[in-house]
Every structure is written in structure tokens, then in C-alpha cells.
MDTraj code that builds the backbone (N, CA, C; nanometers):
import mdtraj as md
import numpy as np

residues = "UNK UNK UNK UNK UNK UNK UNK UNK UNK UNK UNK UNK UNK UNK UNK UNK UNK UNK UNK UNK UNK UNK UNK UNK UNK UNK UNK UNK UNK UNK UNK UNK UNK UNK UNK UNK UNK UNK UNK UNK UNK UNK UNK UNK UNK UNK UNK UNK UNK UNK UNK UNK UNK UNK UNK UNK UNK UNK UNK UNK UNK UNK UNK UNK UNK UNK UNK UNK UNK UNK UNK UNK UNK UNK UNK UNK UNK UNK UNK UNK UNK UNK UNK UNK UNK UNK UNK UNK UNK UNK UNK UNK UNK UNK UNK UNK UNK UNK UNK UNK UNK UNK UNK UNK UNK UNK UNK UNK UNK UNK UNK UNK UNK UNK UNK UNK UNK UNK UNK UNK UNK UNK UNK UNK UNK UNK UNK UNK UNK UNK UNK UNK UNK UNK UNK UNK UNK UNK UNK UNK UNK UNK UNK UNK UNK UNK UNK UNK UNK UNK UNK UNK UNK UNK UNK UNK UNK UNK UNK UNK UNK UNK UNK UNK UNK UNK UNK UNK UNK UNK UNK UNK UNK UNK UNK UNK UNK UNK UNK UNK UNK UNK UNK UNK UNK UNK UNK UNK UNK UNK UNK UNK UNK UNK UNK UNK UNK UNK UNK UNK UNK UNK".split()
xyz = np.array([
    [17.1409, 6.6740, 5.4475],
    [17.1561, 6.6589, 5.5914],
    [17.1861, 6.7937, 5.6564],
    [17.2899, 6.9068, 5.6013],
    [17.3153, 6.9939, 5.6486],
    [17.1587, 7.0798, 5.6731],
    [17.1114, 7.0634, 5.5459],
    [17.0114, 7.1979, 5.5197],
    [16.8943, 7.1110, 5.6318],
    [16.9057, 6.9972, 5.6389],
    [16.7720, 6.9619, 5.7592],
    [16.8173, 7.0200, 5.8919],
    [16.9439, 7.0219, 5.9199],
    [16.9756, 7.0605, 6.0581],
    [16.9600, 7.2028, 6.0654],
    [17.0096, 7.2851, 5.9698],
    [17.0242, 7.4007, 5.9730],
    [16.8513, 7.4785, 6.0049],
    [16.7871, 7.3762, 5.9332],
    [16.6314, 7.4268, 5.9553],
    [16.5853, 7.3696, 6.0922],
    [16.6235, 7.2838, 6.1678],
    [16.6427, 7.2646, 6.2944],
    [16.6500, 7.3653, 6.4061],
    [16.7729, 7.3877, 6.3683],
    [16.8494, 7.4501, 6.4619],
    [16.7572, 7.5769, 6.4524],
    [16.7184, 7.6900, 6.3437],
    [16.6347, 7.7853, 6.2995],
    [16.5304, 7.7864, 6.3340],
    [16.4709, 7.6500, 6.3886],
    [16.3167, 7.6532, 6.4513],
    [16.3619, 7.6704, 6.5854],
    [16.4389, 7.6084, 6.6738],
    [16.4958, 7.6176, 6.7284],
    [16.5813, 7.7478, 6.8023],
    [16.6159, 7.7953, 6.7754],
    [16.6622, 7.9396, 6.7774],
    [16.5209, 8.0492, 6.7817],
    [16.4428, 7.9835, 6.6869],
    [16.3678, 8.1188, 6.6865],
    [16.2424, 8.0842, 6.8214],
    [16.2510, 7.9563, 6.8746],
    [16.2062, 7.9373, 6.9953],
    [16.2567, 8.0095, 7.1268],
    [16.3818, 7.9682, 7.1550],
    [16.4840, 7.9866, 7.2605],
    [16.6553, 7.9989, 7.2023],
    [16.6736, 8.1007, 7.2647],
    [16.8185, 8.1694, 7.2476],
    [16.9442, 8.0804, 7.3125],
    [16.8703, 8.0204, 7.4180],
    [16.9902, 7.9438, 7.5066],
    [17.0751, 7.8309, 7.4237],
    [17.0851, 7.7374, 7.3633],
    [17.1336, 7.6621, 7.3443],
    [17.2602, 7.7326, 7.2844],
    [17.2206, 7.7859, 7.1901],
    [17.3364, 7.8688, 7.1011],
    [17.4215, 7.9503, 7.1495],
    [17.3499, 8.0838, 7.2971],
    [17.4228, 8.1189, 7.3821],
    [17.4873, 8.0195, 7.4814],
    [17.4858, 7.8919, 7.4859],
    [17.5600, 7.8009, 7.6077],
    [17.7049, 7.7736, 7.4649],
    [17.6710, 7.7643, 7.3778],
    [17.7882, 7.7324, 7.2811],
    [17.8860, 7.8287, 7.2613],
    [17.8260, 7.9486, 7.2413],
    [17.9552, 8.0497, 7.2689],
    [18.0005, 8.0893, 7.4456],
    [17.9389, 8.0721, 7.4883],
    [17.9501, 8.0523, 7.6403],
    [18.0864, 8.0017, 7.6918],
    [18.0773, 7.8125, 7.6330],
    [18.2136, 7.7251, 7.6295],
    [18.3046, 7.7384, 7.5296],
    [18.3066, 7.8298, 7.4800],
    [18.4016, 7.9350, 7.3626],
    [18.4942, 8.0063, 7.4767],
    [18.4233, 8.0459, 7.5743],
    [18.4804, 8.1623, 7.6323],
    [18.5376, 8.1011, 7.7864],
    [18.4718, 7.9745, 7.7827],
    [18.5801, 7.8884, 7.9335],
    [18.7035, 7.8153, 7.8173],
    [18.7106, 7.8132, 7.7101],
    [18.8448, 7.7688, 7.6480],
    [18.9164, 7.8502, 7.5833],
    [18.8661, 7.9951, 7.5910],
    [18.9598, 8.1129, 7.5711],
    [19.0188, 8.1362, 7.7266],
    [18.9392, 8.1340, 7.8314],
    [18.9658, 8.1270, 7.9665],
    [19.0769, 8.0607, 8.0581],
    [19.0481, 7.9212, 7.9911],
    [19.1216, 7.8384, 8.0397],
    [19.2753, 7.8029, 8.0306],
    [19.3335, 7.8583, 7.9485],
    [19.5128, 7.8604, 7.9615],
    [19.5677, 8.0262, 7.9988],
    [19.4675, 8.1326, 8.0113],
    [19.4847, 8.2110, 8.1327],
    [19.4660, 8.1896, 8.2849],
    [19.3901, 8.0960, 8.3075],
    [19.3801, 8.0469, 8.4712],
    [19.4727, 7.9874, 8.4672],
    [19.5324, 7.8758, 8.3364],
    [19.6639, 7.7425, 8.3684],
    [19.7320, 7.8508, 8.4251],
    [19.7674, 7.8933, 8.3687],
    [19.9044, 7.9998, 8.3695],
    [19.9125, 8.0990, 8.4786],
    [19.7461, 8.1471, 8.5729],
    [19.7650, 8.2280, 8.6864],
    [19.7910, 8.0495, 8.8333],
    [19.7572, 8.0088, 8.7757],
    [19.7463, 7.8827, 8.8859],
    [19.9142, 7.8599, 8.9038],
    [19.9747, 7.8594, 8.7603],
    [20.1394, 7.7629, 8.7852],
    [20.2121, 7.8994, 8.8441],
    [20.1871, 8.0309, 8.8125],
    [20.2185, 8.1090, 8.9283],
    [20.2023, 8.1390, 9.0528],
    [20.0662, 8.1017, 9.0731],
    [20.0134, 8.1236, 9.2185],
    [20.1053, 7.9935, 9.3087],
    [20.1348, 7.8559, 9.2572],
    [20.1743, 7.7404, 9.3278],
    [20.3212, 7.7726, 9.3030],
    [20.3977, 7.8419, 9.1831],
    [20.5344, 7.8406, 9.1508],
    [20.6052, 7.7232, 9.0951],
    [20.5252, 7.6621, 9.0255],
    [20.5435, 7.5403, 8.9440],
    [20.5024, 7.5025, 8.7912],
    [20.5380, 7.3778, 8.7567],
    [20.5120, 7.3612, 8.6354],
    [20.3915, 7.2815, 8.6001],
    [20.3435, 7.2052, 8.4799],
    [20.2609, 7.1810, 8.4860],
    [20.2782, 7.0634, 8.5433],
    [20.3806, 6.9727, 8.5108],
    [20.4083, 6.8709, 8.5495],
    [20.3807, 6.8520, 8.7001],
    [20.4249, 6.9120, 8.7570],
    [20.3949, 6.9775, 8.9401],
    [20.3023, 7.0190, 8.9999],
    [20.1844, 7.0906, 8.9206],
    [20.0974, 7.1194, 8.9149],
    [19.9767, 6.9711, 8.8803],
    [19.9987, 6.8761, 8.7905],
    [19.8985, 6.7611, 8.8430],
    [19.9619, 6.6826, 8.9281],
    [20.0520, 6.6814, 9.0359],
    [20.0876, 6.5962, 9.1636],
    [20.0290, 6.6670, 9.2648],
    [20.0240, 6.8117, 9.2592],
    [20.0003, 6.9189, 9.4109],
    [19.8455, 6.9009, 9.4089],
    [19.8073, 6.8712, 9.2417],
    [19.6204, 6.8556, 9.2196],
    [19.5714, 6.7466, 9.2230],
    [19.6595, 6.6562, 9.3190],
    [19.5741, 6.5190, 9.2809],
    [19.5671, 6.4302, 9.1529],
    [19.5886, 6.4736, 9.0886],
    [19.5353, 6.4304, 8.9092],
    [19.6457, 6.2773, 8.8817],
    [19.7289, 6.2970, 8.9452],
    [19.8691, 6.1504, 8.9370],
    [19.9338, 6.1745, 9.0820],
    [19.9933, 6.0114, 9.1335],
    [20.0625, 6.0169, 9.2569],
    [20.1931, 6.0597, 9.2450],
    [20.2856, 6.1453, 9.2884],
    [20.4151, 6.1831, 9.3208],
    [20.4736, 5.9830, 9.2522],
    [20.5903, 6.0016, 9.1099],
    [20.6822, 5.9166, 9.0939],
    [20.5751, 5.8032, 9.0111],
    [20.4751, 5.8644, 8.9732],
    [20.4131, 5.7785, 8.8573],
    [20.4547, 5.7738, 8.7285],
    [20.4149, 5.7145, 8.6922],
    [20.5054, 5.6011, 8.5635],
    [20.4957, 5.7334, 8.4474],
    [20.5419, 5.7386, 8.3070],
    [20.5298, 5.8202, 8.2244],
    [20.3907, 5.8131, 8.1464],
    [20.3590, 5.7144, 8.1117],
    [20.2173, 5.7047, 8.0813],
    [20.1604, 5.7625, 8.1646],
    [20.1206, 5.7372, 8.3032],
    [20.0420, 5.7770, 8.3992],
    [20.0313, 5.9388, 8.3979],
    [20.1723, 5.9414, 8.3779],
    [20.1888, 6.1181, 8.4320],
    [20.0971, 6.1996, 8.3111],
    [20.1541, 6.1103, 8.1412],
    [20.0901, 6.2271, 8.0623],
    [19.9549, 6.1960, 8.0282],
    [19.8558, 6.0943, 8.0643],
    [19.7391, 6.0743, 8.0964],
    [19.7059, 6.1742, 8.1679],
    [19.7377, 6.1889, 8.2697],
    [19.7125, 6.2481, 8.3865],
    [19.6835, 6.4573, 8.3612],
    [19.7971, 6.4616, 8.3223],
    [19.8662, 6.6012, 8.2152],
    [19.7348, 6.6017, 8.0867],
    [19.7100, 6.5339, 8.0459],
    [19.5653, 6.5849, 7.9507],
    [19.4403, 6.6223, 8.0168],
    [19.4441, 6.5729, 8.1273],
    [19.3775, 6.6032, 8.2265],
    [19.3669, 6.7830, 8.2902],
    [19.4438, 6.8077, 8.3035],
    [19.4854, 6.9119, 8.3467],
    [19.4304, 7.0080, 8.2847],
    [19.3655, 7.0742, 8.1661],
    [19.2542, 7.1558, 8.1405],
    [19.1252, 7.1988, 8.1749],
    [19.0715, 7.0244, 8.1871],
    [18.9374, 6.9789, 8.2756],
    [18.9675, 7.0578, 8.4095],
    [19.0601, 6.9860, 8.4724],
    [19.0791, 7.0626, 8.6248],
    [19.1065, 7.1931, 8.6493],
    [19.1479, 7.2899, 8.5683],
    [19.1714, 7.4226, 8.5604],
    [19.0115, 7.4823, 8.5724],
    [18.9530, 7.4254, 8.4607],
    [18.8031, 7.4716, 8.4809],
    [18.7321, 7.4517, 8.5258],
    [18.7175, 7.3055, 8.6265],
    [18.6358, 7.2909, 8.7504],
    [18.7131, 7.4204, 8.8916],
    [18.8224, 7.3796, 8.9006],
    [18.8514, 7.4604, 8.9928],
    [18.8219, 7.6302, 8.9684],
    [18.8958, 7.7069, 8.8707],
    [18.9137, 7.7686, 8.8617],
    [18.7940, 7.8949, 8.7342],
    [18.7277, 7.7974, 8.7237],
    [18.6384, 7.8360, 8.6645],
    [18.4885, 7.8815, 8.6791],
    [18.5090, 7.7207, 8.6993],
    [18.3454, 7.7224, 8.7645],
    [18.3122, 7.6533, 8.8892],
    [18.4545, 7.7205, 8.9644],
    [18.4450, 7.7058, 9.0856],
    [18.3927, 7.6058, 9.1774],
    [18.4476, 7.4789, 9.1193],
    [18.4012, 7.3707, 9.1845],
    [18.2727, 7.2774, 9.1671],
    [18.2182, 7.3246, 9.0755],
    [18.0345, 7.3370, 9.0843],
    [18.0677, 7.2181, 8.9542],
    [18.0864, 7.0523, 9.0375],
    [18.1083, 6.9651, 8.8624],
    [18.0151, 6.9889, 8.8030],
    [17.8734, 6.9611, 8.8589],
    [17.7281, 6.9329, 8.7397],
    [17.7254, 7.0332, 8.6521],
    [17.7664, 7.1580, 8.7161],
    [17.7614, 7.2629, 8.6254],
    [17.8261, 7.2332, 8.5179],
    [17.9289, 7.2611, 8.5232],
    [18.0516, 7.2137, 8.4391],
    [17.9763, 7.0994, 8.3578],
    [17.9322, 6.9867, 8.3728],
    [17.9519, 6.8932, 8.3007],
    [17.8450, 6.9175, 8.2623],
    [17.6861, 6.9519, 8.2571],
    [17.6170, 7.0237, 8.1542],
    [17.6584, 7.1045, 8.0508],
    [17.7122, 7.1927, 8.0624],
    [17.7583, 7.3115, 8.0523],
    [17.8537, 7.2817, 7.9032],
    [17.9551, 7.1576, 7.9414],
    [18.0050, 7.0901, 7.8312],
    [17.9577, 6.9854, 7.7403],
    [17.8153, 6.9258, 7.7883],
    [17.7818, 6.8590, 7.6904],
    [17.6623, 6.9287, 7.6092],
    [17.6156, 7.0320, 7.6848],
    [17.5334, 7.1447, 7.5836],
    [17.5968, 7.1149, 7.4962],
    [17.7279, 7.2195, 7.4915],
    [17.8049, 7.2641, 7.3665],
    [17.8567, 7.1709, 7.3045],
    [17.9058, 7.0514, 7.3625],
    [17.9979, 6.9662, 7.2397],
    [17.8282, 6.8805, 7.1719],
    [17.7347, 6.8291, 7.2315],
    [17.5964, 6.7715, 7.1558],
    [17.5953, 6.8732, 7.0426],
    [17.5615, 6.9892, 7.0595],
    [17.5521, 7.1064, 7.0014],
    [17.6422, 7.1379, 6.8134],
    [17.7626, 7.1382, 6.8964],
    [17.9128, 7.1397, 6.7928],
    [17.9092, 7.0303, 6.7276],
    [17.8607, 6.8765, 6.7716],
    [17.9296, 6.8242, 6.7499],
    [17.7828, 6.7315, 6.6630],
    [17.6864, 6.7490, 6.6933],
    [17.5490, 6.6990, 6.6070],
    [17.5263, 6.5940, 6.6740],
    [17.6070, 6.5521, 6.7874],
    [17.5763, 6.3762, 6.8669],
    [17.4477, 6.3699, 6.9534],
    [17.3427, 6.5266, 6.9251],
    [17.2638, 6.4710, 7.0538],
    [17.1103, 6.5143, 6.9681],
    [16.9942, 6.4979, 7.0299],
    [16.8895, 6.5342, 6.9722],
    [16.8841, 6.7313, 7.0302],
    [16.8222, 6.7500, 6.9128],
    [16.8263, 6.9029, 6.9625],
    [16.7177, 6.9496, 7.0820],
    [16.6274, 6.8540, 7.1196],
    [16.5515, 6.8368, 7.2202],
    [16.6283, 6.8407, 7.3556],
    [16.7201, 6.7602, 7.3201],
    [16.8050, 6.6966, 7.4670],
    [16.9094, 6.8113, 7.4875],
    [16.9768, 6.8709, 7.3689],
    [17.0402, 7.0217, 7.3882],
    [16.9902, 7.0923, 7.4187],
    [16.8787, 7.1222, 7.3592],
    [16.7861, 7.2569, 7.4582],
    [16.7494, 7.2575, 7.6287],
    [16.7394, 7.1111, 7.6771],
    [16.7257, 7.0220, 7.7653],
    [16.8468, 7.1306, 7.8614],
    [16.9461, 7.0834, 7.8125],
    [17.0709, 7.0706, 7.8603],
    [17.1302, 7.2175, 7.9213],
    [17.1251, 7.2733, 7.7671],
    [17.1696, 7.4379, 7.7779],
    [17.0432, 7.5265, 7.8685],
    [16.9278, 7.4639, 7.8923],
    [16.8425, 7.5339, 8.0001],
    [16.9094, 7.4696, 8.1618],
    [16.9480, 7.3705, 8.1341],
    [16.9668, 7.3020, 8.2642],
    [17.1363, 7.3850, 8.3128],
    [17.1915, 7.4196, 8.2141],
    [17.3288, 7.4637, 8.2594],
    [17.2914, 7.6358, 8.2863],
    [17.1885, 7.6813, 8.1979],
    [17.1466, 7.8790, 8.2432],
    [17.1293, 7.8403, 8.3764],
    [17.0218, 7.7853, 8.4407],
    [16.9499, 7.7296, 8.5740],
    [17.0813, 7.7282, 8.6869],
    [17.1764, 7.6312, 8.6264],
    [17.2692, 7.6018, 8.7631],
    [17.4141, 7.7405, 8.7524],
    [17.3672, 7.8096, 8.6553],
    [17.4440, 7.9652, 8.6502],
    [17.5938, 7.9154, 8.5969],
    [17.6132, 7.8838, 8.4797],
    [17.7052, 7.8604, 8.4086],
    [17.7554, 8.0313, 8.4129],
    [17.6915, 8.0780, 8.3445],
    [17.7182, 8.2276, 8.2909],
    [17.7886, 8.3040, 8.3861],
    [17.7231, 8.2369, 8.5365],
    [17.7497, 8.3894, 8.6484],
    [17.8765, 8.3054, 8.7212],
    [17.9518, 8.1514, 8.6684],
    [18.0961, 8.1276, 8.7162],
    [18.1570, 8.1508, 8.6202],
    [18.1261, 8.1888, 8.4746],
    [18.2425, 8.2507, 8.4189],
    [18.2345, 8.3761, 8.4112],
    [18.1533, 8.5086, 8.4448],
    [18.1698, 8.5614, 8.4666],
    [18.2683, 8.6176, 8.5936],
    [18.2201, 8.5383, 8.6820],
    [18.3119, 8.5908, 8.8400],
    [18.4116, 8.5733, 8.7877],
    [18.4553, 8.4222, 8.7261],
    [18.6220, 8.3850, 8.6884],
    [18.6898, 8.4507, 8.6015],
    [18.5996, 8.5521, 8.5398],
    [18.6897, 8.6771, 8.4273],
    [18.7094, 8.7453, 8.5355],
    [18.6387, 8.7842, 8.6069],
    [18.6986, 8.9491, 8.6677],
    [18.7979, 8.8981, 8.8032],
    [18.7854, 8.7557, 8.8016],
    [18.8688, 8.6687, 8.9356],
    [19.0421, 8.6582, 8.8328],
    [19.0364, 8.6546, 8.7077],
    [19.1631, 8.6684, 8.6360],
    [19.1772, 8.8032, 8.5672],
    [19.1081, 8.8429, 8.5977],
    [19.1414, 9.0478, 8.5641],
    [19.2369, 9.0635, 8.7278],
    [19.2081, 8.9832, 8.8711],
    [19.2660, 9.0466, 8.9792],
    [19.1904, 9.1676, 8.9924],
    [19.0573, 9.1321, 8.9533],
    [19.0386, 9.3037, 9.0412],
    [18.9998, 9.2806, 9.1777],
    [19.0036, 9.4068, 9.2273],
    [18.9672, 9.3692, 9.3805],
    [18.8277, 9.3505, 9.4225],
    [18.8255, 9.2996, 9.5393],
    [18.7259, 9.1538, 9.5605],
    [18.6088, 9.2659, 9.5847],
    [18.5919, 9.3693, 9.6186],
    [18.5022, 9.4643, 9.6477],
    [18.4026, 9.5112, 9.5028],
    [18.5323, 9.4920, 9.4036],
    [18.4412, 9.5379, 9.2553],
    [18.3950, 9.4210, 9.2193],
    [18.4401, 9.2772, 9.2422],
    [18.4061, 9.1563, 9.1836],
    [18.2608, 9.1290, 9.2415],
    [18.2441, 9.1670, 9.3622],
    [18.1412, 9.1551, 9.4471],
    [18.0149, 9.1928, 9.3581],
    [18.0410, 9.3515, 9.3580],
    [17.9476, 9.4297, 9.2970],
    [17.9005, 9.4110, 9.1320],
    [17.9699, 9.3332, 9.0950],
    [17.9804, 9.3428, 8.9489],
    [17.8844, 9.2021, 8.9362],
    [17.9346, 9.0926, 9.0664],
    [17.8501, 8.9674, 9.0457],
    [17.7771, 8.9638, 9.1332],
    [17.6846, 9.0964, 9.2023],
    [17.5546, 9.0608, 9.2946],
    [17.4264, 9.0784, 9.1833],
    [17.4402, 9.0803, 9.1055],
    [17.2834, 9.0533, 9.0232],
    [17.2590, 9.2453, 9.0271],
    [17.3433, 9.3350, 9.0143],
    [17.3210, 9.4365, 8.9575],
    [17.3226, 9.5225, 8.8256],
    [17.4278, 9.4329, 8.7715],
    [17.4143, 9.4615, 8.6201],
    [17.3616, 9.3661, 8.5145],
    [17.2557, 9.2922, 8.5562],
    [17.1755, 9.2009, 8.5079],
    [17.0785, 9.2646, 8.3992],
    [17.0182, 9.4199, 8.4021],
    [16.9517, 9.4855, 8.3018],
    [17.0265, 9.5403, 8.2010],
    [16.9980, 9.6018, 8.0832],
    [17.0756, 9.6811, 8.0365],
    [17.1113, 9.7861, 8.0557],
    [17.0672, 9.8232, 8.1194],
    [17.0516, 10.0014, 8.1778],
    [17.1645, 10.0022, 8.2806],
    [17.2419, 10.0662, 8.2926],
    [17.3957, 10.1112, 8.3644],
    [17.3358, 10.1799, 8.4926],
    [17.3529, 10.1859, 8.6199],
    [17.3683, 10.2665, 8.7290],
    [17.4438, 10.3863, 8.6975],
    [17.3916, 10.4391, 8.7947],
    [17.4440, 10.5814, 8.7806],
    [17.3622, 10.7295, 8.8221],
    [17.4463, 10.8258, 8.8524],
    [17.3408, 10.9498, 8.9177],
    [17.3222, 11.0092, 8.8166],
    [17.3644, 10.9846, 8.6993],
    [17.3123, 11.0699, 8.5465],
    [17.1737, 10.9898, 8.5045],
    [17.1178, 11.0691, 8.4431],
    [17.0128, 11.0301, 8.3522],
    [17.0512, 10.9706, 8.2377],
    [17.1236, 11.0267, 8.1776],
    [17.2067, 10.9855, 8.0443],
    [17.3491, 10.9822, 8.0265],
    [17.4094, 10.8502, 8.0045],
    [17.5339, 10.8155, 8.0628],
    [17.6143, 10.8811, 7.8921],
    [17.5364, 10.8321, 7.8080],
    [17.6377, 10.8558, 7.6773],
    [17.6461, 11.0029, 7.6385],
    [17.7692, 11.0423, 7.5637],
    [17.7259, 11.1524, 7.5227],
    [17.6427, 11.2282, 7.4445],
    [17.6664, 11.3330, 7.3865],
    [17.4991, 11.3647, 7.3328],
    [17.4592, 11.3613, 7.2100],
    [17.5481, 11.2457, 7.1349],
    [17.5342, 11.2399, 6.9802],
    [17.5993, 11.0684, 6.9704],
    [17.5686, 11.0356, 7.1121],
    [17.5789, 10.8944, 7.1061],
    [17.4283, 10.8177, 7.1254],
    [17.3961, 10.6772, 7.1111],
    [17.2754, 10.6397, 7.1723],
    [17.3245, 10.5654, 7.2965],
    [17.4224, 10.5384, 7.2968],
    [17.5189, 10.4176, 7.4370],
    [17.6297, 10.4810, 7.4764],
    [17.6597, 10.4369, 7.5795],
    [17.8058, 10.4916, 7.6069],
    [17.9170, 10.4241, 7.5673],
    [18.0525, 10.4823, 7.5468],
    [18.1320, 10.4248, 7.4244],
    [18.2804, 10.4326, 7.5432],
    [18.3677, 10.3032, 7.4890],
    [18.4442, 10.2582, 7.5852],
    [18.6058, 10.2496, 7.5195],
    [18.6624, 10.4188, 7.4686],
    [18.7519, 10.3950, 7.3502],
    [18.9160, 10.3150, 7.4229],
    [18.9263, 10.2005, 7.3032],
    [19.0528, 10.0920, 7.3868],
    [19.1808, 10.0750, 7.2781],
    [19.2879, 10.0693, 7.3243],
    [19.3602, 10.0984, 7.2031],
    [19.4721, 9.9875, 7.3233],
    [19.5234, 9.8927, 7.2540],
    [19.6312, 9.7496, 7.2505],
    [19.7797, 9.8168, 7.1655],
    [19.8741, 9.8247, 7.2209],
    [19.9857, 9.7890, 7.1261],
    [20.0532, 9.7082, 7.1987],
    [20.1315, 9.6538, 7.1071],
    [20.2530, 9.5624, 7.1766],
    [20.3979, 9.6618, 7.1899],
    [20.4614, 9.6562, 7.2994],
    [20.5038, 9.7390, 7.3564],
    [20.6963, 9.6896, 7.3451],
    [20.6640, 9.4919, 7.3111],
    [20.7510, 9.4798, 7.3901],
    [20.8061, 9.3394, 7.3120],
    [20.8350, 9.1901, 7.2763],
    [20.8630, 9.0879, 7.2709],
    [20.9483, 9.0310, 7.3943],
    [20.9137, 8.9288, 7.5065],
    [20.9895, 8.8800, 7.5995],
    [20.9917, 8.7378, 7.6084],
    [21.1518, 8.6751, 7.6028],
    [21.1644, 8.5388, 7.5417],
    [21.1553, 8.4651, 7.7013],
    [21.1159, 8.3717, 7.7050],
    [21.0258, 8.2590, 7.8110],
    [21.1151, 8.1786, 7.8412],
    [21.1497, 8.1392, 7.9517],
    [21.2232, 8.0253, 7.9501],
    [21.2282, 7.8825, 7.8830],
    [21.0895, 7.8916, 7.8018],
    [21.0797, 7.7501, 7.7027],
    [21.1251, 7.7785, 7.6042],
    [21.1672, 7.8869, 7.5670],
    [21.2341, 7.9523, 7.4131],
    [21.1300, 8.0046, 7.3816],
    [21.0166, 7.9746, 7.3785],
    [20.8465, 8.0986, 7.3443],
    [20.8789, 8.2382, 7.3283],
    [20.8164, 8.3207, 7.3016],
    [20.8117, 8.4281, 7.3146],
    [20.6691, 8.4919, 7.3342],
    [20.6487, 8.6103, 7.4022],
    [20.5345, 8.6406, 7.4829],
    [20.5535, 8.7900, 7.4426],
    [20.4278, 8.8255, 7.3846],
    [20.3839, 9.0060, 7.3345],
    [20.3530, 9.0324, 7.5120],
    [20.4364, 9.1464, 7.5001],
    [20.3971, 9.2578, 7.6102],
    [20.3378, 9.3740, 7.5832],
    [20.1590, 9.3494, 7.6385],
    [20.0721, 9.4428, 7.5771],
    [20.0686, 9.6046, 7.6336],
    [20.0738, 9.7085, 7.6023],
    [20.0425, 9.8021, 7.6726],
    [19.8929, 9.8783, 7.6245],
    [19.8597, 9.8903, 7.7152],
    [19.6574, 9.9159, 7.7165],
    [19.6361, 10.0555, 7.7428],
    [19.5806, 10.0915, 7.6749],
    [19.4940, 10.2169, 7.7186],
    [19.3374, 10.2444, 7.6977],
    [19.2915, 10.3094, 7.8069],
    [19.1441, 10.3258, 7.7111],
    [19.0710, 10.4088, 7.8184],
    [18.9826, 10.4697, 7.7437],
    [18.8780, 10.5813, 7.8432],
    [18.7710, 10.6078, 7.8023],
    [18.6528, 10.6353, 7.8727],
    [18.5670, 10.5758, 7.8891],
    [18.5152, 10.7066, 7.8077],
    [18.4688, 10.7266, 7.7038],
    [18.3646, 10.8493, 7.6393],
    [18.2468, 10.8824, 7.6650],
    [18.1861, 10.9624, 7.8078],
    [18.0553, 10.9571, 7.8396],
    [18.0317, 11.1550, 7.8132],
    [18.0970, 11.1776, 7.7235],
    [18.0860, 11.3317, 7.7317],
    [17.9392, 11.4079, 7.7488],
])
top = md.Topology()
chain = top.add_chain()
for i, resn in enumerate(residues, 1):
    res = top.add_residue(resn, chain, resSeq=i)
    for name in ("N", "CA", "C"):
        top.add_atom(name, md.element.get_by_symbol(name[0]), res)
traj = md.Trajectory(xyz[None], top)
């Protein structure tokens, strides 16, 4: 069974790239998604609990069942809102690409189907905005970054040749340490990263 799918999927692949790119795609709205929880319960100044009453998701003084029904919920809604910006169909293509996909429940016809139907309604270009919308950069670079200008491979620029001269690309050196351990009011503890990095176009 494995080795029939695997030769599937391989005909498949060597047809069209999309399906497989929509799967790591929703890799990257659930690496995404408890960085938006977490810019959202700051932006409102609440918890999560507080956070599905202010969202609709349960009524203010609902029952405990209700509430943590409601509270599983609360991922889904991070990534319609905050993700993919409202856009459900998107979203809900977008997730059954990948789980048919992950999960072997669909014909690989109907995935390919699917993961073309979610490129089409621009899955890619709301999680893109929503990375550089949780980077906080300012709305002037977000603009530029998501008007369909860096859509080629080729970089802008008044140089001819961006890399240096014993490179073939330009190289982006990044260096992470943890700087810090800071204990959370849940008892958690949270690495405080300090970043550096510069850009090698010599």
C-alpha cells in the first residue's frame, strides 16, 4: 500500500509541484499560528479564555463545557483572522489540501484539485503578508514586499550583481543566541533571543 502511494504521489509530483508545496505551506500557518495567538492576547490584553468571549467563539458566563469547546476552537480563529485574513474558502481549501494529502483520506485527483484551487485563491500571498504582519514591520515595507515584486528570482536593485564575487547568490549571515531565560506568569519559561545578522553582498 505504501509503495502504491508513494508511486502515486511520484507521478504526481513529477506532473505538478503544488499539492506538496500547499502541504508545507500549512506547516508554516501552524508554525504561525501560536505567534499570532500570542500577538492577538497582547494586542486585546487578555487571556485566552477572554479572548474567545471578545471573538465571538462562546457567550460571556457559558457553561464549562461550552467554554472549552469553544477554546479548541480558538486556533481555527487565529488563522482565519489573523492569517488569512478573513478569506474562509481560502482557508478551508487550503486545509483540506493538506490534511487529504497528510492524511491519505482523499483521491490524489481531488488533492491536486484542491491545492490548485487554494494557489488560485492566494493561500501563499496571506501567509506571506501575515509573516511580515507578525515581524511588525512597517506597513510601507509590507506593502512593497506583497505588491507582486518579488515574485521572480532575480532581486531589485541598481547593481548588476548583488552577490559577492566568489559567491553565485547573495548570502544573508544570521547568528541566534539566547541571551536570557524569563519566567512567565504561568511558571513557563521563555528564551530571550538576541539576533544578529548582515547581509554579505561584498
Amino acid at each position: 500500500m505504501e509503495r502504491r502511494i508513494e508511486r502515486q504521489v511520484a507521478n504526481l509530483e513529477a506532473e505538478d509541484t503544488t499539492p506538496a508545496l500547499r502541504v508545507f505551506l500549512w506547516m508554516a500557518v501552524e508554525a504561525l499560528t501560536k505567534v499570532a495567538l500570542r500577538r492577538a492576547r497582547a494586542a486585546e490584553g487578555c487571556t485566552d479564555d477572554e479572548l474567545v468571549t471578545r471573538w465571538g467563539l462562546a457567550p460571556a458566563g457559558a457553561d464549562e463545557d461550552a467554554a472549552k469547546q469553544a477554546k479548541r476552537g480558538l486556533d481555527g480563529e487565529v488563522r482565519r483572522r489573523l492569517i488569512f485574513h478573513g478569506d474562509d474558502e481560502c482557508q478551508r481549501v487550503t486545509v483540506r489540501a493538506s490534511d487529504g494529502f497528510e492524511h491519505g483520506f482523499e483521491q490524489f485527483d481531488k488533492i491536486r484539485a484542491l491545492a490548485l484551487q487554494a494557489k488560485e485563491c492566494g493561500a501563499a500571498e496571506h501567509v506571506r503578508r501575515a509573516l511580515f504582519e507578525l515581524l511588525e514591520l512597517a506597513p510601507a515595507a509590507t506593502a512593497t514586499l506583497t505588491s507582486g515584486r518579488y515574485e521572480t528570482r532575480d532581486l531589485p536593485g541598481p547593481e548588476d550583481r548583488l552577490a559577492a564575487a566568489d559567491q553565485e547568490c547573495p548570502l544573508l549571515r544570521w547568528e541566534g543566541r539566547v541571551s536570557a531565560f524569563v519566567r512567565k506568569e504561568d511558571g513557563t519559561h521563555e528564551p530571550v533571543l538576541r539576533r544578529e545578522g548582515d547581509p554579505d553582498l561584498r
